[in-house]
N, C-alpha and C positions, 0 to 999 in steps of 0.2 A: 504494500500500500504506500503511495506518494502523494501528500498531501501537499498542495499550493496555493501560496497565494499571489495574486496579480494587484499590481497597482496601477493606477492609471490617472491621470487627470483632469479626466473628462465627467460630463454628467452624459446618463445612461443613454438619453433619446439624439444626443451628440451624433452624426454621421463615423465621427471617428470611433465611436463604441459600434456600433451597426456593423459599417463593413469594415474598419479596420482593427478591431478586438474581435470581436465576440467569431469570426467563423476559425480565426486562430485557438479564442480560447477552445472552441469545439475541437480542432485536431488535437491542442493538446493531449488535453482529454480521452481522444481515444487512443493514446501511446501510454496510456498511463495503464499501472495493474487494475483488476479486478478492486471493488470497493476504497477508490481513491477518490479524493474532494477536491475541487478550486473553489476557492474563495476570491470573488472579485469584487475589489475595492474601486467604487467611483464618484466623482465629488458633483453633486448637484447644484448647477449654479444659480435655478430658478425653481424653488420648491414647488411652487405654482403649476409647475409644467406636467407635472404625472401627479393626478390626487390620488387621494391614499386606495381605492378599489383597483387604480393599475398597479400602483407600484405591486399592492399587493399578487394582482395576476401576475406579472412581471416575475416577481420573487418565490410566484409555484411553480411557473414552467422552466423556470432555469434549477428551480429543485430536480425535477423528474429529470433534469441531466446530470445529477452531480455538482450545477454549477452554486455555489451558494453568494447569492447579492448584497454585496457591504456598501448602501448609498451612505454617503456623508456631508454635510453642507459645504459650499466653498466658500473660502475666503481669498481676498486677492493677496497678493504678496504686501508684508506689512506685518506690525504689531498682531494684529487679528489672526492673516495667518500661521504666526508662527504659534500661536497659542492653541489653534485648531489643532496643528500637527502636532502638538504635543498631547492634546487630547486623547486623540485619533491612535498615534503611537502607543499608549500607555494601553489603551484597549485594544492594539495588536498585538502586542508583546503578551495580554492576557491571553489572545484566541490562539495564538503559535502556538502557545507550551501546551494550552488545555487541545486543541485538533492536535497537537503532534504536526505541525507542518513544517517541512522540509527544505520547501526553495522558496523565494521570493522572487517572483518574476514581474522584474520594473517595463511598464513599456514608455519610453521616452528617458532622459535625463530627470527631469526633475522630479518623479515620483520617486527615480531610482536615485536621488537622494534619499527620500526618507527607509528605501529597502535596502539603502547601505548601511545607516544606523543600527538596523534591526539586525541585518545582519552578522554584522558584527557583535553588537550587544547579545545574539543568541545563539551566535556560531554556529548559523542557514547558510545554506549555499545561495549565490547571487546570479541572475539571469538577464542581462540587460536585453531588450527586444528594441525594434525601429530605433536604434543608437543614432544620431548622430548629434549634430553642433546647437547647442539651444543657447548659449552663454555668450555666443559670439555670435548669435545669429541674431539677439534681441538688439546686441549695440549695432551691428550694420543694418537695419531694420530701423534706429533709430528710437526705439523705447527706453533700453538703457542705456547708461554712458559707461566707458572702460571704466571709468576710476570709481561707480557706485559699485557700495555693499553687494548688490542684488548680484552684479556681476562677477563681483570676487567670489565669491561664496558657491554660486551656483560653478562655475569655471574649476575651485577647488576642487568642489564635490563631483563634478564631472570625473577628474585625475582620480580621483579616490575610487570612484566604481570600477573605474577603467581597471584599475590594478588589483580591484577584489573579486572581482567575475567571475564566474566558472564557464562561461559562455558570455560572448557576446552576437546577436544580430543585429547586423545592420541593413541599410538599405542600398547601399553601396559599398563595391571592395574599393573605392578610395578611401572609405572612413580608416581604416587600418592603415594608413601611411599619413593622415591625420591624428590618429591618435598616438602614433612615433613622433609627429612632429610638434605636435602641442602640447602631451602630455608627459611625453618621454616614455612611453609605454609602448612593448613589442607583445601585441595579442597574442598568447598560443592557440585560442580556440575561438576561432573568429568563423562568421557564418554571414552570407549573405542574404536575404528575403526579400526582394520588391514588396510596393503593393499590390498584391494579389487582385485579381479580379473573376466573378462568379460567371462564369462563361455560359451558364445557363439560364442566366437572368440575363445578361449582356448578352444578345445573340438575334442573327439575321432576322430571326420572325417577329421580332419587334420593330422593325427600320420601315420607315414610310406607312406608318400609318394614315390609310386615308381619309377617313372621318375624323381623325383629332387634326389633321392638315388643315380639311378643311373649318373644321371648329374653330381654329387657330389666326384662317386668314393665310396660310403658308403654300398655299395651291399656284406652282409654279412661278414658284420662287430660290432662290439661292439662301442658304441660310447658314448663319452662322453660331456655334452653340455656345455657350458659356456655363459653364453649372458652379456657381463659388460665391465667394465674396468679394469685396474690395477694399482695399486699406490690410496693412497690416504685413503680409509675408507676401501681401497681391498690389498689382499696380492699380492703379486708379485713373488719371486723366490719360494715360499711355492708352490705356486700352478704348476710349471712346475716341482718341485722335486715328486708332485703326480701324473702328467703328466707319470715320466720318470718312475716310480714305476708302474703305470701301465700299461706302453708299452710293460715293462721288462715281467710283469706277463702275460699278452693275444698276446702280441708276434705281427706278423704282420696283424692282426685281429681287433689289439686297433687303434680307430682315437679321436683327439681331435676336437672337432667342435667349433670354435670361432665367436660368434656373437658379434663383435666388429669395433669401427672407428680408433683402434690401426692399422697402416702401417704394413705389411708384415716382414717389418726390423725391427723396433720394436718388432717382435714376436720372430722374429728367435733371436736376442739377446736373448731372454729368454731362447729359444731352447738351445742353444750355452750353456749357462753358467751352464744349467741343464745336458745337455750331451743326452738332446732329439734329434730323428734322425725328423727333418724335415718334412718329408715325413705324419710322423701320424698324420700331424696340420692341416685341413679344416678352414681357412678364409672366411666371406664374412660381410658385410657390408648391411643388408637390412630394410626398412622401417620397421614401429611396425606391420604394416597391415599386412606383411609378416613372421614377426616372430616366429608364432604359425608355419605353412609350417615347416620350416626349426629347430627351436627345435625339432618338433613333428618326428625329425629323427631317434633323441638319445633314448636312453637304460636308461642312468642315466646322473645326472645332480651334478655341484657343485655349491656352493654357499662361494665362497671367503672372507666373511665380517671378517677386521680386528678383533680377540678376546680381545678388549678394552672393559673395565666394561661398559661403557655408553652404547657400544651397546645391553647390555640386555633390551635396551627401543628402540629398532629402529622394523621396520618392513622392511624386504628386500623384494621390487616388485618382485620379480621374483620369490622365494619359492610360493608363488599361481597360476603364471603362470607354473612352473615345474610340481607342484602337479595335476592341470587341464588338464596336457597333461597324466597323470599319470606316471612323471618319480620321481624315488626315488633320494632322494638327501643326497649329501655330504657332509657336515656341520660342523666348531669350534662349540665348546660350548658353551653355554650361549650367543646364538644371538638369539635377539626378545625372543617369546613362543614357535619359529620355532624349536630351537634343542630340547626343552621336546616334542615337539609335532610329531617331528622324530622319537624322542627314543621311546617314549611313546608308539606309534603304528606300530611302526618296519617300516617304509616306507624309511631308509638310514639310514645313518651312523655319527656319531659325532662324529668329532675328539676330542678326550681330550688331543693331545697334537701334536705337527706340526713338527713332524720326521720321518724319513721312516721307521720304524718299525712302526708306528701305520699306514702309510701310505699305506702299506703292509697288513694290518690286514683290513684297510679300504676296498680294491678291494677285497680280500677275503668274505667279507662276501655280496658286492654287489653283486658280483660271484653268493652267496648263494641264492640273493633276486629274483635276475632276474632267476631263474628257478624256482619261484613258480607260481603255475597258477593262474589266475587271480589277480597278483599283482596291474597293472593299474586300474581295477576298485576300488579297494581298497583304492587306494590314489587318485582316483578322489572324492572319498564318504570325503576325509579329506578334499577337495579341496574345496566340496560344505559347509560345515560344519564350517568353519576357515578363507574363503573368498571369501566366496557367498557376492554381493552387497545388499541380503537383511540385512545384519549387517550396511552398509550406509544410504541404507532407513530408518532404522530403527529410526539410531541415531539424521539422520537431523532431521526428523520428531519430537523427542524430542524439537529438538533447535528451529526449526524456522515453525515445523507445524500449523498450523490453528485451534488456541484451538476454 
C-alpha cells in the first residue's frame, strides 16, 4: 500500500485541476498497489463557486476512486498567507503520520515548497511534477521584483526541492540544464511530461460543427481561436494589434472567436485601443466538456504566452488541444518545445518579433497553410506524437509502478 499526497495551488473547478491534475492524479492511481489512497490538496479561491451539495458530490465520486479531496481557503501571498500554510501544515503533518502516507507529490514550485517542509520534517519522499521557473518567471512577468522577499524565498525554496527530490517532472528537458544552471543542481532522476491532451475529447468529430457555426454567425468565414486569458503570463494589446492585422487582410470574412470568462467590456477595451471593429469578436464562456465543440470551429489558432526566457520551460495546455482539433497555430518564440515543434513541421507560424509587419507576414503564410490539403490530419499525427497521454502513463509508471 502507497499512500499520497498531492499539493496543488489551484481551486478545484480551476481548468488547471480538470485537465491538468486530476487525469494525472487518475494514472497515478492506477500504478499504485491494491488499497492505496491520494489525498489531494486544493486551495479554493472563491468559496462561492461550489456550494456545499457539490462540493459534497464532488468529495463522493472522487471517494469511489481512492481519491480523497483536501479543499482549503486561499490566501494571497502575505501575512495571511503565511498563517494559512501554517495552518494547513500542522493538519498535514496530522493526516501523514495518522494515513501513513509516503510521498508528497508537489505539482508546481510553490506548493512544493510547503511539501519540502513536510518532507523533511517527516522524512517523505519528494515528487516534484510540471517543475519549472515560477520565481523568475513572476519578476520577468513583472509582479515581483529580484530584490523582494517573495522572490528570494520562493527562488531559495525552488534550490531546496530541486536537491530533495526523489523525482523530478518537468515539462521540458531544458528544465535540467536550468536547474544546473540556477541552482547548481545535477538531477539524477529527471522525467519529462508535456501537457497531455485527451484525444478522445479533442478529436475530428467535433471540428465544424454546423449548427453551432451557424448559431454562432461563423458560416463561411475564416476564424481564429483563442481559448485563455489576458494579462499576466499572456499578452494583451499584442494580440488585438494581430486581431486588427488580420481583419484588415481577410476583410469581413475574418472572426475572432474568444473562449474566455473576460466580460464583453473588457474585450471591446481591447477592441477600442486596437482600432478593431467589434463586430469580428465571437465571445462565449463554456464549460471544458464543451470546449472541443466550439474550438473545433476555427481555421487557426493562437497561443499568446508572454516571450519571457522562463517560458522556454512551460508547456501551454492548449497547443495539444489546438493540435488534436488539427488547427495550426500562432506562436512567440521560444515557448515550451511548442515553437521548434511548429516550425519544425510547418503546422503555424512563430513570431520572432511582436509588430505588424511580422504580424502581416504571420496571416500571410497561414493564408498559405490552410489551403493545403490535408493539413488537419497532419497536425493531428503531431498531436498524437507530443501529447498523447501514453507519454503520462508512461512516466508514472517509472515513478510509482509496481516493480
Amino acid at each position: 500500500m502507497t499512500n499520497i499526497l498531492i499539493l496543488t495551488y489551484w481551486s478545484y473547478p480551476d481548468a488547471l485541476i480538470q485537465t491538468y491534475t486530476l487525469p494525472y492524479v487518475r494514472i497515478i492511481k492506477k500504478n499504485l498497489p491494491p488499497g492505496s489512497s491520494i489525498y489531494l490538496l486544493t486551495l479554493e479561491k472563491d468559496q462561492n463557486v461550489l456550494e456545499k451539495p457539490k462540493r459534497e458530490e464532488i468529495a463522493e465520486k472522487l471517494e469511489q476512486e481512492g481519491i480523497h479531496w483536501l479543499p482549503f481557503a486561499y490566501k494571497p501571498f502575505g501575512i495571511s498567507a503565511f498563517v494559512m500554510w501554517i495552518g494547513i501544515s500542522l493538519k498535514l503533518c496530522s493526516l501523514i503520520i495518522q494515513r501513513k502516507i509516503s510521498v508528497i507529490h508537489c505539482w508546481c514550485t510553490p506548493p512544493g515548497a510547503i511539501g519540502y517542509f513536510l518532507s523533511v520534517l517527516l522524512n517523505k519522499k519528494l515528487v516534484l511534477d510540471s517543475y519549472e521557473p515560477h520565481a523568475e518567471a513572476m519578476v520577468e512577468n513583472g509582479t515581483w521584483k529580484r530584490s523582494s522577499l517573495a522572490f528570494k524565498l520562493l527562488f531559495w525554496l525552488e534550490k531546496k526541492q530541486t536537491e530533495r527530490a526523489s523525482y523530478i517532472i518537468s515539462a521540458t528537458q531544458g528544465m535540467k540544464e536550468y536547474a544546473a544552471h540556477k541552482y547548481h543542481v545535477d538531477i539524477p532522476h529527471f522525467l519529462v511530461k508535456p501537457a497531455c491532451v485527451d484525444l478522445s475529447l479533442f478529436n475530428e468529430e467535433v471540428v465544424n460543427d454546423q449548427m453551432l457555426r451557424t448559431e454562432l454567425g461563423l458560416e463561411n468565414k475564416i476564424v481564429c481561436v483563442y481559448a485563455g486569458k489576458f494579462g499576466g503570463i499572456y499578452l494583451e494589446d499584442e494580440i488585438f494589434d494581430f486581431v486588427k492585422v488580420s481583419s484588415d487582410y481577410w476583410g469581413g470574412v475574418f472572426r475572432f472567436l474568444i473562449l474566455t470568462s473576460h466580460s464583453r467590456e473588457e474585450i471591446m477595451q481591447y477592441c477600442r485601443k486596437a482600432e478593431v471593429d467589434g463586430n469580428c469578436v465571437v465571445m462565449k464562456f463554456v464549460p471544458h466538456n464543451q470546449v472541443p465543440r466550439y474550438m473545433g470551429l476555427a481555421d487557426f489558432a493562437i497561443t499568446p504566452v508572454k516571450p519571457i526566457p522562463t517560458k522556454r520551460y512551460c508547456t501551454p495546455i492548449k497547443d495539444g488541444e489546438y493540435w488534436a482539433l488539427g488547427l495550426p497555430v500562432v506562436i512567440p518564440e521560444n515557448i515550451s518545445d511548442d515553437s521548434d515543434i511548429i516550425e519544425s513541421h510547418n503546422i503555424g507560424v512563430v513570431l520572432k518579433s511582436l509588430h505588424s509587419d511580422n504580424y502581416l507576414e504571420a496571416v500571410k503564410r497561414i493564408d498559405a497553410l490552410l489551403k493545403q490539403p490535408n493539413l488537419r490530419d497532419k497536425i493531428r499525427i503531431v498531436a498524437k506524437k507530443f501529447r498523447s497521454f501514453d507519454i503520462a502513463e508512461s512516466v508514472y509508471e517509472l515513478v510509482y509502478g509496481i516493480k
